[in-house]
TORLUM-143922 format. One line per 2 residues: their letters; for each residue x, y, z of C-alpha. Coordinates in Angstrom, 3 decimals. Last residue first. Example, Ala and Ser with C-alpha at 12.3 -4.5 7.8 and 13.67 -1.06 7.14 Angstrom:
BEGIN
SA = 13.670 -1.060 7.140; 12.300 -4.500 7.800
// end
This chain:
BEGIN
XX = -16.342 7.879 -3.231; -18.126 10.738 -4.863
XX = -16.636 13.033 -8.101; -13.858 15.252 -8.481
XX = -10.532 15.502 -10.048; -9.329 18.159 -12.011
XX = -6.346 17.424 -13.334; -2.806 18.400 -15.540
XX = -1.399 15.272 -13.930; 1.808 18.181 -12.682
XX = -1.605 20.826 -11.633; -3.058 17.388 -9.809
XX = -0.194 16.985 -7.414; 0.346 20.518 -7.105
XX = -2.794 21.348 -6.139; -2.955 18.090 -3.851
XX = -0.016 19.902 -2.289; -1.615 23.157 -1.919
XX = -4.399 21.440 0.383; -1.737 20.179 2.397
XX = -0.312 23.636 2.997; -3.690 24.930 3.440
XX = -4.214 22.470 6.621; -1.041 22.744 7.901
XX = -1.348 26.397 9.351; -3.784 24.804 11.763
XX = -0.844 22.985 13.697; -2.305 20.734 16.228
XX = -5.602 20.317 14.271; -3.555 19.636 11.244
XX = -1.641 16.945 12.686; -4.370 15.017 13.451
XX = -4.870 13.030 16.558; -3.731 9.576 17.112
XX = -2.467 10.950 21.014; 1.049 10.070 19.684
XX = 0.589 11.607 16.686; -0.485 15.067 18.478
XX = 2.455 14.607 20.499; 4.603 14.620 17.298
XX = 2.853 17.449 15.668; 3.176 19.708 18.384
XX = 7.124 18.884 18.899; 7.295 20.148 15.877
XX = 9.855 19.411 13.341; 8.623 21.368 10.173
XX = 6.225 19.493 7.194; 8.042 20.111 3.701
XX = 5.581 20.284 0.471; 6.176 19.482 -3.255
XX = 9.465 18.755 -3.306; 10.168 17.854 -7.324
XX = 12.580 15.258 -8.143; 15.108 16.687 -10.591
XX = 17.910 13.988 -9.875; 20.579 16.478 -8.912
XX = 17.871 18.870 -7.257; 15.916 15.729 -4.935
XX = 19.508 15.236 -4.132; 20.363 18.072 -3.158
XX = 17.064 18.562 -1.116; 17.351 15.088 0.432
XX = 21.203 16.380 1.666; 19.965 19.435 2.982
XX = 20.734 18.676 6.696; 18.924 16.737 9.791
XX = 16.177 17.733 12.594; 14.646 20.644 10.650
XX = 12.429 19.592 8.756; 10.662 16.965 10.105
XX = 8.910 15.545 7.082; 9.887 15.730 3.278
XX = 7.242 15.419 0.625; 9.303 14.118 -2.555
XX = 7.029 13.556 -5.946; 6.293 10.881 -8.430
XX = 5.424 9.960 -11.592; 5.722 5.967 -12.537
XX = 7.629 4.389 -14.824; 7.908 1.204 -13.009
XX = 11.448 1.566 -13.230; 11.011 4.897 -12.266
XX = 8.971 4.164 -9.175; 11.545 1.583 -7.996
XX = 14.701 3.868 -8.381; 13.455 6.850 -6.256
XX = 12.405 4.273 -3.612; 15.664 2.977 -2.970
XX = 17.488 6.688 -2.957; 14.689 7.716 -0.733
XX = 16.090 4.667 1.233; 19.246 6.114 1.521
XX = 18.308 9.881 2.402; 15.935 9.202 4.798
XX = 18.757 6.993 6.715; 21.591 9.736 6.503
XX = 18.253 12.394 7.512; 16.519 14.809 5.995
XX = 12.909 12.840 6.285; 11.252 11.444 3.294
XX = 7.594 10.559 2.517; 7.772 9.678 -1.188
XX = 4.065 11.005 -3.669; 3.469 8.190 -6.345
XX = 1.214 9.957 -9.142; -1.722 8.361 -11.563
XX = -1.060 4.624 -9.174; -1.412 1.485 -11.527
XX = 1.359 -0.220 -9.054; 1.973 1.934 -6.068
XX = 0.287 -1.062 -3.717; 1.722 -3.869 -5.400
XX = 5.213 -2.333 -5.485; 5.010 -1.442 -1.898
XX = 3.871 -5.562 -1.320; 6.999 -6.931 -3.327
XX = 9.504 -5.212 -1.533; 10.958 -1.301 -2.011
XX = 10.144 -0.581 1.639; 6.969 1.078 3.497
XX = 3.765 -0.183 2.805; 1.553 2.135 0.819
XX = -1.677 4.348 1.831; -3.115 4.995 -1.033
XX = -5.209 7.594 -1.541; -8.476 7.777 -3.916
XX = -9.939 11.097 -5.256; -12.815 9.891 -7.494
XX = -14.396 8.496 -10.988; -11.736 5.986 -11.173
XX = -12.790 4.190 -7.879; -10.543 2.296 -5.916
XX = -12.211 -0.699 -3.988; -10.101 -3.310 -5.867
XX = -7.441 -1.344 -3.962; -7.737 -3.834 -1.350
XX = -8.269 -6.841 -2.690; -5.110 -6.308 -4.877
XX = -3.297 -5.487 -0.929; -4.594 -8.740 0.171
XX = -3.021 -10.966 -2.426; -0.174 -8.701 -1.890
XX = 0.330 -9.265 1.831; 2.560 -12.543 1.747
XX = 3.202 -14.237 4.667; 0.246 -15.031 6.838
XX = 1.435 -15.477 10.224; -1.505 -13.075 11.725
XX = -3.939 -12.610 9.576; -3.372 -9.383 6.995
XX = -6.131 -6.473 7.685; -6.878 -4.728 4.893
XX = -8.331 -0.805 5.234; -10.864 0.542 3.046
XX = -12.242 4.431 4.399; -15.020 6.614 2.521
XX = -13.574 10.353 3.876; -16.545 13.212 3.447
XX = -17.344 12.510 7.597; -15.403 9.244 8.577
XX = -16.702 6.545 6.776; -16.039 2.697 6.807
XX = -14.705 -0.301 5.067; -12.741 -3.480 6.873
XX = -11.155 -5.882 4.140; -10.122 -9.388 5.947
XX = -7.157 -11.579 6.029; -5.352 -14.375 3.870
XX = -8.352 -17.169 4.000; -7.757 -20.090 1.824
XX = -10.147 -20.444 -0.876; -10.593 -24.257 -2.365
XX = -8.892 -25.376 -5.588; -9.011 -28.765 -7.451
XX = -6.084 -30.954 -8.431; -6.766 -34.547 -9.469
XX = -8.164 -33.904 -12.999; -6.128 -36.789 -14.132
XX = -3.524 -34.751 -16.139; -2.629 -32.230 -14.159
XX = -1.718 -29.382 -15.843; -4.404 -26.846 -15.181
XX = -4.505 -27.656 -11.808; -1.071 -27.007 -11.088
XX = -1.124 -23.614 -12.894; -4.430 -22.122 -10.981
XX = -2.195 -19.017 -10.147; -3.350 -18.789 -6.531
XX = 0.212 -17.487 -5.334; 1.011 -20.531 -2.577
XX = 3.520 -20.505 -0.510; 1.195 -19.883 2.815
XX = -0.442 -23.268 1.268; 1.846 -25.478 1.451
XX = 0.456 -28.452 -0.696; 2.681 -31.603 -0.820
XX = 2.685 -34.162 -3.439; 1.923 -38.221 -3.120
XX = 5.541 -39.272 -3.840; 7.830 -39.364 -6.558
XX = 9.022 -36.095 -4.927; 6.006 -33.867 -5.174
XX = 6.116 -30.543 -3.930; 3.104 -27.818 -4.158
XX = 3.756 -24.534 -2.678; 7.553 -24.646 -4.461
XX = 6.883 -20.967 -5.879; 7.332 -21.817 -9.408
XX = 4.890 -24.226 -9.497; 5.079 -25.739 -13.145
XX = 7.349 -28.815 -11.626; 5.327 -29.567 -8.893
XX = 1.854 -29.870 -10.760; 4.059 -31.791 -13.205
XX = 4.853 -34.944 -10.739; 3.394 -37.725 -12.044
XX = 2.703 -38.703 -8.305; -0.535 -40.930 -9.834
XX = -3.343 -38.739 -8.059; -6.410 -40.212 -8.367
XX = -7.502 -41.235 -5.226; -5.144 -38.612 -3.984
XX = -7.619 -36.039 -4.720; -4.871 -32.945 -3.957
XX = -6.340 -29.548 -2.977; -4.975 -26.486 -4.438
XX = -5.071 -23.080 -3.209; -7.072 -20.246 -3.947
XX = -6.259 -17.289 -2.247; -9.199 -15.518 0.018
XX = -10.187 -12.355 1.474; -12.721 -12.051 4.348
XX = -15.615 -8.962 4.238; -16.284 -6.963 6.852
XX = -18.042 -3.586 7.334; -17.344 -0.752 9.574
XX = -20.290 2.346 10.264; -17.697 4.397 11.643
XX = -14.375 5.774 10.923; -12.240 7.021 13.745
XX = -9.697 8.419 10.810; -6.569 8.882 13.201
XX = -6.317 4.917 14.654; -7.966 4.048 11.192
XX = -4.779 5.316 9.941; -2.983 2.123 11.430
XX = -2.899 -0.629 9.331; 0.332 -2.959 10.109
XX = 0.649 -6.010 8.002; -1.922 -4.170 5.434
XX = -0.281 -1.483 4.532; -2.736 -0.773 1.678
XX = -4.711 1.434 4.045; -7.402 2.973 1.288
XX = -8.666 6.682 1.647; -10.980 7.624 -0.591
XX = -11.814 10.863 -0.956; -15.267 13.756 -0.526
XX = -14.234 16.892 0.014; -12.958 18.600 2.682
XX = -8.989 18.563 1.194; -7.801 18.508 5.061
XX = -8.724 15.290 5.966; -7.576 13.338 2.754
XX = -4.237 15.119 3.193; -4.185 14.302 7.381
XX = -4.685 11.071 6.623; -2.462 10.411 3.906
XX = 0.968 12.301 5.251; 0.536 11.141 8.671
XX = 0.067 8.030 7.512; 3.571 8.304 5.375
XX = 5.364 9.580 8.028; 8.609 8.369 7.757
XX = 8.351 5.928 9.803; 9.459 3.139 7.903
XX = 11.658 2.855 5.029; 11.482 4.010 0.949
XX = 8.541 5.615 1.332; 5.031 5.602 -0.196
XX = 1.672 7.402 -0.354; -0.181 6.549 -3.502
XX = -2.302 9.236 -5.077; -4.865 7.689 -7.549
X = -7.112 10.156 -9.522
// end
């Protein structure tokens, strides 16, 4: 089973949501930090036992020996990380997809490929959790590359969550992408509402199901219930404004320590996640 944790904008409480759900379930899951530009549920997790591994794109290399400025790796990029006007061409490399296209079609064999390094794939445990979390360098700037890498650690056989980037954008669609269920952190406010909205609209369209789990109850109106009702979006759990939960955050402590009563009400969630995929998931990560 693959849960992925989304929202249409940030700080929602989408970390919250998937650490304190793989946490509370105790039994064994797979927790993977697709939000890669700003991981943070290792900051909850405290796994140990971390491993390394770098990620690469390849990106062409020019032999300008033989290059004869022919031009058609430049025309079949379609991201403009290889430009050649009647000149030698240019390789940009933080442009660059790793398609293969330009050396496919050069006709002299004067395009190779060599791995550029995007970031780096930490893994870990932290008691029945098996952790993955990618780790974008700094000025790299596109994530999904790293976010495939990531997930390339799901396994079928078990419980894996996804911890998404927040937005609509190319790297929340690369993390929800394949997901059994997509499960939108919302909070009841005008914001909350909007980007809910957002996010609504990009799981259909990649026809995914998906639930609403609305945070800090409490703090705004029913508008995200009305509209959860009008576009028959279920709300499978609602998390209270507490001022216990919040200063547990900020200490990167669990929410369900702070408030015990949390811990079933998570657990009923991944019930209702996996009674709507008509489930039973189990297995080791």
């Amino acid at each position: 089973m693959i849960i992925a944790i989304a929202s249409g904008k940030g700080g929602t409480g989408k970390t919250t949501v998937a650490v304190n759900l793989a946490v509370a379930l105790e039994r064994p899951v797979r927790l993977l930090d697709c939000d890669v530009e700003e991981p943070n549920a290792h900051v909850f997790l405290a796994p140990g036992g971390d491993a390394c591994e770098s990620v690469g794109v390849p990106v062409p290399v020019v032999d300008e020996a033989r290059c004869t400025a022919c031009g058609a790796c430049a025309e079949i990029c379609q991201y403009n990380a290889i430009v050649s006007l009647k000149t030698k061409p240019l390789v940009f490399p933080e442009l660059c997809h790793g398609c293969g296209g330009c050396a496919l079609v050069c006709p002299e064999g004067a395009v190779t490929e060599e791995a550029h390094e995007v970031g780096v794939i930490e893994t870990g445990r932290a008691g029945p959790v098996a952790f993955v979390q990618g780790r974008l360098n700094v000025g790299e700037p596109m994530s999904p590359p790293l976010i495939r890498a990531v997930k390339r650690h799901v396994r079928p056989d078990a419980i894996n969550l996804l911890d998404c980037p927040p937005g609509t954008a190319c790297p929340m669609i690369a993390a929800v992408r394949g997901a059994d269920v997509v499960l939108l952190v919302t909070e009841p406010t005008p914001f909350g509402l909007h980007d809910l909205g957002l996010a609504v609209e990009t799981v259909r369209l990649l026809g995914l199901p998906l639930g609403v789990v609305v945070n800090r109850v409490g703090v705004g109106d029913d508008r995200v219930h009305r509209y959860c009702r009008a576009e028959g979006v279920p709300v499978l759990m609602e998390i209270p404004d507490d001022r216990r939960i919040a200063e547990a955050y900020s200490r990167g402590e669990l929410a369900i320590d702070a408030v015990p009563a949390l811990g079933p009400a998570f657990v009923r969630l991944f019930e209702a996640v996996a009674e709507r995929l008509g489930a039973q998931p189990a297995g080791e990560p």
